[in-house]
N, C-alpha and C positions, 0 to 999 in steps of 0.2 A: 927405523922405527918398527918395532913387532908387532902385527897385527892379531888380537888377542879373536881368536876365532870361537862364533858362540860354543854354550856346547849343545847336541842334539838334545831335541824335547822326548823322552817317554813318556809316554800318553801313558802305559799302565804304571808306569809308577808315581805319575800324576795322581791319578785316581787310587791309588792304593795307600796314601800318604794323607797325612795331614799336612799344611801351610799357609800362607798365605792366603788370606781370604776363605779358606776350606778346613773341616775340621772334621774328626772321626766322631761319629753315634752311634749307641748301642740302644737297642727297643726293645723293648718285651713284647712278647704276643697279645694282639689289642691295641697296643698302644698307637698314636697317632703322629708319623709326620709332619703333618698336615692335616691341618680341618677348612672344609669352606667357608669362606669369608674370610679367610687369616690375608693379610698382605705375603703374595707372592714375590717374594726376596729371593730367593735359593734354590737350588737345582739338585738333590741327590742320587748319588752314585750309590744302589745295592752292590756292597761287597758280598756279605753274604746273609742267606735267608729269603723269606716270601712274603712278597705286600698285596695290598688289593686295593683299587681305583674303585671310590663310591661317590653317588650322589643323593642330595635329599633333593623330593620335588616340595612346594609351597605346601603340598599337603601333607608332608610329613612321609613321606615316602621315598623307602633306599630302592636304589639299584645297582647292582655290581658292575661296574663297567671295564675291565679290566682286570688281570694279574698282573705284578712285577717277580721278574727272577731276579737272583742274581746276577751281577754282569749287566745289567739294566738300569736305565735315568726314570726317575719321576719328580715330577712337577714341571716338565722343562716348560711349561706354558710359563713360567716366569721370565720367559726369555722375548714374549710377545714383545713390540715397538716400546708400548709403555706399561709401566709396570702396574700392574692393578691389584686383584683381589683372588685369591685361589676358586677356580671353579667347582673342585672338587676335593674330596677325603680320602689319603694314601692313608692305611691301616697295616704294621705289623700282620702277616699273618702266624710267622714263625717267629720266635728268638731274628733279630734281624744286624747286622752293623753295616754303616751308610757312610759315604762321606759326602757330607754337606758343602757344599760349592754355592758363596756367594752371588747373586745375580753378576755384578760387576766383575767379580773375576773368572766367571762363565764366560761372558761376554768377550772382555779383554784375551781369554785363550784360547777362543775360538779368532779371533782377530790377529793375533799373531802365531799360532802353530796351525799349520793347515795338517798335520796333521791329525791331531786332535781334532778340526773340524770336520776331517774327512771323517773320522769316526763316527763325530755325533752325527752325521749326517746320516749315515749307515743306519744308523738305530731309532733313528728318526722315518726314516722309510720302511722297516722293518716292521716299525708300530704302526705304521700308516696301514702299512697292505694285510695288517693284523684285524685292524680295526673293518677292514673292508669287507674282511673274512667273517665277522662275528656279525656284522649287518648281514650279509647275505647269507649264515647259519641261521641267524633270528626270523627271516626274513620266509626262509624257504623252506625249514628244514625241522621235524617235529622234534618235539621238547625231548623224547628218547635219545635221537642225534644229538643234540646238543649237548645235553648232561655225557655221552661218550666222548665225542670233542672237547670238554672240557675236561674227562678226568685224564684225557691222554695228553693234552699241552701241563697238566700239573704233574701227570708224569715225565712231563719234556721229553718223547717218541718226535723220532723226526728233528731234535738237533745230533748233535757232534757228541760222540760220547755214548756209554751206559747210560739209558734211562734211570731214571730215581727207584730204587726197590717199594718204598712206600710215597708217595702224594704226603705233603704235610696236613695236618688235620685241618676238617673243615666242617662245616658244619650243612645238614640237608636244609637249611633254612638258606643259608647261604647260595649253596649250589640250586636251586630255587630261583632265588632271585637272580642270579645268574643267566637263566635257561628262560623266564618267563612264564615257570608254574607255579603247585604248589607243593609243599615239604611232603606231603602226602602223595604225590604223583611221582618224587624224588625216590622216596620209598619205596616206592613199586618197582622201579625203575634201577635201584641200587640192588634189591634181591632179586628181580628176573637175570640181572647182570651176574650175580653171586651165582646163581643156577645151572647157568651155560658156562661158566668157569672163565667167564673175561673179567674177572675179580677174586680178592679175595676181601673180604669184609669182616673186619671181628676190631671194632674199638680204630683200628687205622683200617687205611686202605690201601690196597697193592693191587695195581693196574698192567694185567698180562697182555703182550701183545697182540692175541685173539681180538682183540676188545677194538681194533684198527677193521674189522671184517665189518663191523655196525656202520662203521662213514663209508667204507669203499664199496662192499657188497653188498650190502645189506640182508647180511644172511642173519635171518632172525627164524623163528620159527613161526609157522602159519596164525598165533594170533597174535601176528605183530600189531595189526591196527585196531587191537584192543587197547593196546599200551599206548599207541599214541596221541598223543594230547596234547592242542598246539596251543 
């Protein structure tokens, strides 16, 4: 009797495919994922483009609490014990395509391919010690820092690879909420940066690696503590 041996699981070609349970999506910029309060069913895979993690408070108020790259899951909170209600709002930032992955057959392929679970596991902690990072930026570190830490993770400096030549468009209201100021302190903040030549700013932005001296040095010029404003 021949024993029919499986055959190996690829995880990227898992995720690069539609099937079972999983399906390809294209979004326009704006567009929504996900909205809070939706039943959290599904788990997607950015193939390619840029999203962003919001919340509303009871008052009516957004906060940005996150980017997604590409190469990145959101919503995986649908994966909690039991399946509830989305906490939060993933928004296209760019032109985006995802592949939507079933709660059920998340579940089931993290149960039988370990390594696919090794994976998410990886990017699961990844986000975690991301998350740790942006507490302790919010925490300690004046709103100048911040908005430069943010334009250099959307420049993605510090992964594998060429940095992005432009940041995908954004808007100072946005990066604002982000940072925990206002669009007007944004703006000071994006022309002193245009100045000293750790940018370049005209409609997009292109984020030079100069611009890595503001988190590590903090080589700023002597009125720097006029700028800052926590």
């Amino acid at each position: 009797m021949v024993v029919l041996e499986k055959p190996a699981f690829d995880a990227a070609a898992f995720l690069a495919s539609a099937g079972l349970g999983r399906r390809i999506v294209q979004l326009t910029p704006k567009q929504a994922f996900f909205s809070q309060g939706d039943t959290a069913d599904s788990v997607f895979y950015l193939q390619k483009g840029r999203a962003k993690v919001t919340v509303v408070s009871q008052t009516g108020k957004e906060a940005t609490i996150t980017l997604v790259s590409t190469g990145e899951f959101v919503g995986e909170g649908a994966l909690a014990a039991v399946a509830g209600l989305r906490l939060s709002t993933a928004t296209a930032i760019t032109a985006c395509t995802a592949l939507k992955i079933r709660r059920e057959e998340m579940i089931r392929v993290m149960h039988d391919e370990h390594d696919f679970s090794d994976l998410f596991l990886k990017f699961l902690l990844e986000r975690s010690m991301r998350i740790q990072a942006d507490l302790v930026d919010q925490l300690f570190n004046s709103s100048e820092k911040r908005l430069a830490r943010i334009l250099l993770l959307m420049a993605e400096f510090g992964k594998p690879g060429e940095p992005e030549q432009y940041i995908p468009k954004i808007s100072q209201e946005t990066l604002a909420e982000m940072i925990g100021t206002t669009r007007s302190r944004v703006s000071f903040f994006m022309n002193r940066f245009r100045k000293l030549g750790f940018i370049e700013y005209n409609g997009r932005i292109r984020v030079h690696k100069s611009l890595l001296n503001v988190i590590l040095h903090d080589q700023l010029p002597d009125d720097k503590a006029e700028a800052q404003s926590i």
